[in-house]
C-alpha positions in Angstrom: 163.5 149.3 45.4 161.2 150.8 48.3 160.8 153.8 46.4 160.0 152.0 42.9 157.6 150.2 44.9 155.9 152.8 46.6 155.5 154.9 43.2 153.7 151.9 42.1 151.0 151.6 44.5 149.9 155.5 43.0 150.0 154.2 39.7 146.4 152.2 39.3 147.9 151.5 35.4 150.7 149.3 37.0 147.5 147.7 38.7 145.8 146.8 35.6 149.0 145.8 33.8 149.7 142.9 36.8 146.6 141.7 37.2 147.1 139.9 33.6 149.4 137.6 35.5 147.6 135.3 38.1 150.8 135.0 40.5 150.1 138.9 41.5 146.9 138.3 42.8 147.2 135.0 44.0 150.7 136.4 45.8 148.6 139.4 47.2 146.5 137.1 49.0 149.3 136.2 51.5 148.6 140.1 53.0 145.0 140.2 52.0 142.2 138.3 53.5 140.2 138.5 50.6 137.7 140.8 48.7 134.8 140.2 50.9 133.7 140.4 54.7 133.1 136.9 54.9 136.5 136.1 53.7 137.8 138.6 57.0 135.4 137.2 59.8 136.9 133.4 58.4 140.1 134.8 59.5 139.4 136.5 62.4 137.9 133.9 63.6 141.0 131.4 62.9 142.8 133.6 64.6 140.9 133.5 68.1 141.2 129.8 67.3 145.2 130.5 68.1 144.8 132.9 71.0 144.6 136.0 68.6 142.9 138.9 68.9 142.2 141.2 65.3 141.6 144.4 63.9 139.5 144.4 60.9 140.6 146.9 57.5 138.2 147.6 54.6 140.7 148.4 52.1 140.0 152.0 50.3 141.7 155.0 50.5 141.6 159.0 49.4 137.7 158.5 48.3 136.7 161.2 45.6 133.0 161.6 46.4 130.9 162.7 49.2 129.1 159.8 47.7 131.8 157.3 48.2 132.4 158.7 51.1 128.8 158.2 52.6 128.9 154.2 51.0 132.4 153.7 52.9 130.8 154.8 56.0 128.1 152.9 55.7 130.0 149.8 54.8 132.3 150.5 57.9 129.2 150.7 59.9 128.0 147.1 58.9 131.3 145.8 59.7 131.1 146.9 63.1 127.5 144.7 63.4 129.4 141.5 62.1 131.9 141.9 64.2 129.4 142.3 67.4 127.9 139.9 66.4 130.5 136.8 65.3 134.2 137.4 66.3 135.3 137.6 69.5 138.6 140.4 70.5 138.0 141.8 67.3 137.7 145.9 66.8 138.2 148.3 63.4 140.8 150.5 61.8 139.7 153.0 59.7 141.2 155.5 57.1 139.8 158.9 57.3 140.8 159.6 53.5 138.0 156.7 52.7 135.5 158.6 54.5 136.4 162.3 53.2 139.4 163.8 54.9 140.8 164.8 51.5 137.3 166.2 50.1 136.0 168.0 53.6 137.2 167.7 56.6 134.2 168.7 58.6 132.2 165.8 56.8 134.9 163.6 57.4 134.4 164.5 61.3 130.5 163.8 61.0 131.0 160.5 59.2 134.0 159.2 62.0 131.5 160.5 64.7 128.8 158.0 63.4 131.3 155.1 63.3 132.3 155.8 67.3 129.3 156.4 68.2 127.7 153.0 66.9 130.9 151.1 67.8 130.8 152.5 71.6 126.9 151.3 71.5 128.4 148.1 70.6 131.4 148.3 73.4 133.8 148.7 70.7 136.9 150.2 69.8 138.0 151.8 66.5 141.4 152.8 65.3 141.7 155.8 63.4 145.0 154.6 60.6 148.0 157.3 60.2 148.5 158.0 56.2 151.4 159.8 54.9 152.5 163.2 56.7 149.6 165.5 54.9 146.9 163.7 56.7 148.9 163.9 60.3 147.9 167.3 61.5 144.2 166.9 60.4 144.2 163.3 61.6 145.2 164.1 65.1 142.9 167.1 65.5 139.7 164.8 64.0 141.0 161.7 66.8 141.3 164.5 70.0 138.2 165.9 69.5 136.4 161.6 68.8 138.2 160.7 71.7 136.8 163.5 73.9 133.1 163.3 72.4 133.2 159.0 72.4 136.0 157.1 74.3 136.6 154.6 72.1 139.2 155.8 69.4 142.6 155.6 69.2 145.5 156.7 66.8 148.8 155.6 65.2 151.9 157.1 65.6 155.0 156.6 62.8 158.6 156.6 64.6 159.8 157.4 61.3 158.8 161.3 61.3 160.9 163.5 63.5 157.2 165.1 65.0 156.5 161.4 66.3 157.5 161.8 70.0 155.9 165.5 70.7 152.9 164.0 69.0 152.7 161.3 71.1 153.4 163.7 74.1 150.0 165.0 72.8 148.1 162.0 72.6 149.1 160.8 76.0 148.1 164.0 77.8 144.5 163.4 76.7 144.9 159.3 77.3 144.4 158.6 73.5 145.5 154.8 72.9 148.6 154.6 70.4 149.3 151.8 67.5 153.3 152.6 67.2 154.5 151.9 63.9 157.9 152.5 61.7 155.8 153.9 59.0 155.4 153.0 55.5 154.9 155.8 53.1 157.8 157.8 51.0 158.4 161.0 52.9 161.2 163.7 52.2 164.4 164.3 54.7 162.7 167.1 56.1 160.6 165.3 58.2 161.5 161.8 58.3 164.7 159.8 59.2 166.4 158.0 56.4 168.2 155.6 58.0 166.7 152.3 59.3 168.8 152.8 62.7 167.1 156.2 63.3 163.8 155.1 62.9 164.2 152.3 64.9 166.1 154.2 67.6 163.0 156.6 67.9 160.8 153.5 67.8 162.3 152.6 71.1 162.4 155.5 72.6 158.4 156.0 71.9 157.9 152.6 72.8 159.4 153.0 76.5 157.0 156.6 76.8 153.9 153.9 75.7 154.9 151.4 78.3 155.5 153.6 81.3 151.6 155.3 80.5 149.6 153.0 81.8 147.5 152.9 79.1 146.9 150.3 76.9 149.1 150.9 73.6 149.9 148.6 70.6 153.2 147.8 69.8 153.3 147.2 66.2 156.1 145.6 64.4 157.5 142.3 63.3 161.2 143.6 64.2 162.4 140.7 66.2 165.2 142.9 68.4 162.4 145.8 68.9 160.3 143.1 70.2 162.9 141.7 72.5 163.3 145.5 73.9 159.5 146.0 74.4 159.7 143.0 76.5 162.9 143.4 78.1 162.1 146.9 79.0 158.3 145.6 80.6 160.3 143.2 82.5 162.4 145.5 84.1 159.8 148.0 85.1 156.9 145.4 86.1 154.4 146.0 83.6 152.2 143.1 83.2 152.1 141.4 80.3 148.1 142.6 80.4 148.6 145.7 79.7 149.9 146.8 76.2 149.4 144.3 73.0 151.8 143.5 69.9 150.0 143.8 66.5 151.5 142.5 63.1 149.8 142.4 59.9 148.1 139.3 58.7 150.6 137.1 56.4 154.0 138.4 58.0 155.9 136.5 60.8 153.5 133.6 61.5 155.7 132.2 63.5 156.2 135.3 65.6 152.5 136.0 66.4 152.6 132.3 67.7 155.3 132.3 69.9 154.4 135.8 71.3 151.1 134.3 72.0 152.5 131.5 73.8 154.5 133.5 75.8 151.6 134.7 77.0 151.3 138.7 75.4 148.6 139.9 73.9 148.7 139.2 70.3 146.7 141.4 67.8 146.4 140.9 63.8 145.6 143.6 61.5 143.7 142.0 58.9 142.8 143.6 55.6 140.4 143.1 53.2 138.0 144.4 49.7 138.2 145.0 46.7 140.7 148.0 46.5 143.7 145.8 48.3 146.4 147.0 45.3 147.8 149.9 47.3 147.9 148.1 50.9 150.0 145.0 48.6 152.3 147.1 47.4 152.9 149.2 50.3 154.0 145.5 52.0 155.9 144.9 49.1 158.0 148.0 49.9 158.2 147.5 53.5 160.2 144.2 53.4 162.6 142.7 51.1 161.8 139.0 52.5 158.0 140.2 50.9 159.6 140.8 47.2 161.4 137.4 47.6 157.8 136.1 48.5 156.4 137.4 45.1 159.5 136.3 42.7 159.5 133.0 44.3 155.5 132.9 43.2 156.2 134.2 39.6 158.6 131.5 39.1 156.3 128.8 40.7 153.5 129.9 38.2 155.7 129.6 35.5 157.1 126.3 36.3 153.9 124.8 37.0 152.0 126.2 33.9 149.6 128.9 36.1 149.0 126.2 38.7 149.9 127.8 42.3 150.2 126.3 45.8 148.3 128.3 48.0 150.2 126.7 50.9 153.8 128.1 49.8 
């Protein structure tokens, strides 16, 4: 089923095909913030309401125009001003395919080096998103060479590729901030672990390197026995609460991020939103079974209420 689902979210057909039936959108919407910035600063600023802390994502990937490109950048640009200006503990993540990566590399470089540069004006921080394993080497190179020019950029790591802890190796030796993640794209058994157990296993291990570093990292998972080893294993050592943070995505484990919260950790959300949200939904879809349940349980709702849907459920 993960792999039906991520073939999906390359099929833009599939797309127009679901959007006939209003469950799929309105279902989408329990990942998705909305379509437009507005819609995101409502929700980050919900979430500082509760404690939380966010990271803003203007859905779009693997632009394929220098002019698309340039418009993403821009629009990335005046998300950073609305965030300066209305919501507190609240920084970006970018994609460097939706600024060029896969049309020029160097351009891509130009247009992340605007970004940095007018977030660090702002005393910002951006996050520069891992995509599937093509984009890693380039990805890494483009983040060392932001961090050394700006500060103010960080990277993801995917515990599901076997090249995850000497590339973490790497980012710690310059003091690059890490988002640790399982991963969610489809990559062969040449370079990533197949089993769940695996993945997780490295997860841990890469998790305990992030911890020890003294630099702030994000853990990123809503795996409730990784979460208990994060903090079991910051207990042990004396590492203040202070100094990592635990990100989930927006929609997933409510009840988690509120607990944590209480607890007292540093609770970021990663919040998505725009108009291109189809790949991102079903990329979620693929990640969890409990997120499939989510979207039959909606088609049946619709049904049985004649279209009408309960944007509570």
């Amino acid at each position: 089923m993960r792999a039906l689902f991520l073939y999906l979210a390359r099929r833009e057909r599939f797309k127009n095909f679901a959007l006939k039936f209003g469950f799929f959108r309105k279902a989408a919407a329990r990942f998705i913030a909305g379509d437009a910035l507005e819609d995101a600063v409502r929700v980050v600023k919900l979430a500082n309401r509760r404690k939380l802390t966010g990271t803003l994502d203007l859905l779009g990937e693997n632009t394929l125009t220098k002019e698309d490109a340039r418009t993403a950048c821009e629009e990335l640009i005046r998300v950073e001003d609305r965030i300066h200006r209305e919501c507190a503990g609240c920084n970006l993540s970018i994609k460097l395919t939706q600024i060029g990566l896969k049309l020029d590399p160097g351009f891509c470089e130009r247009n992340l080096a605007q970004i940095a540069g007018h977030a660090k004006n702002l005393g910002n921080f951006i996050r520069v998103d891992m995509e599937d394993s093509s984009c890693t080497d380039q990805t890494l190179d483009i983040v060392e060479r932001a961090f050394r020019d700006f500060g103010n950029v960080g990277t993801v790591i995917q515990s599901y590729l076997y090249r995850s802890e000497r590339d973490t190796a790497r980012m710690l030796k310059e003091g690059i901030p890490i988002r640790l993640v399982k991963g969610a794209y489809r990559e062969p058994a040449t370079i990533a672990f197949r089993r769940k157990k695996d993945t997780d296993a490295n997860f841990i291990r890469i998790m305990k390197t992030l911890l020890d570093s003294e630099i702030h990292h994000a853990i990123a998972t809503h795996d409730s026995s990784i979460i208990r080893a994060a903090k079991e294993y910051a207990r042990s050592r004396g590492i203040p609460k202070d100094s990592f943070e635990f990100q989930m995505l927006y929609g997933i484990r409510r009840d988690l991020q509120r607990q944590l919260a209480g607890e007292g950790y540093n609770v970021r959300i990663y919040i998505p939103f725009g108009a291109q949200w189809y790949a991102y939904f079903m990329r979620r879809l693929a990640e969890r079974p409990a997120n499939v349940a989510f979207l039959v349980r909606s088609m049946l709702l619709e049904r049985k209420t004649n279209g009408r849907f309960d944007d509570n459920l």
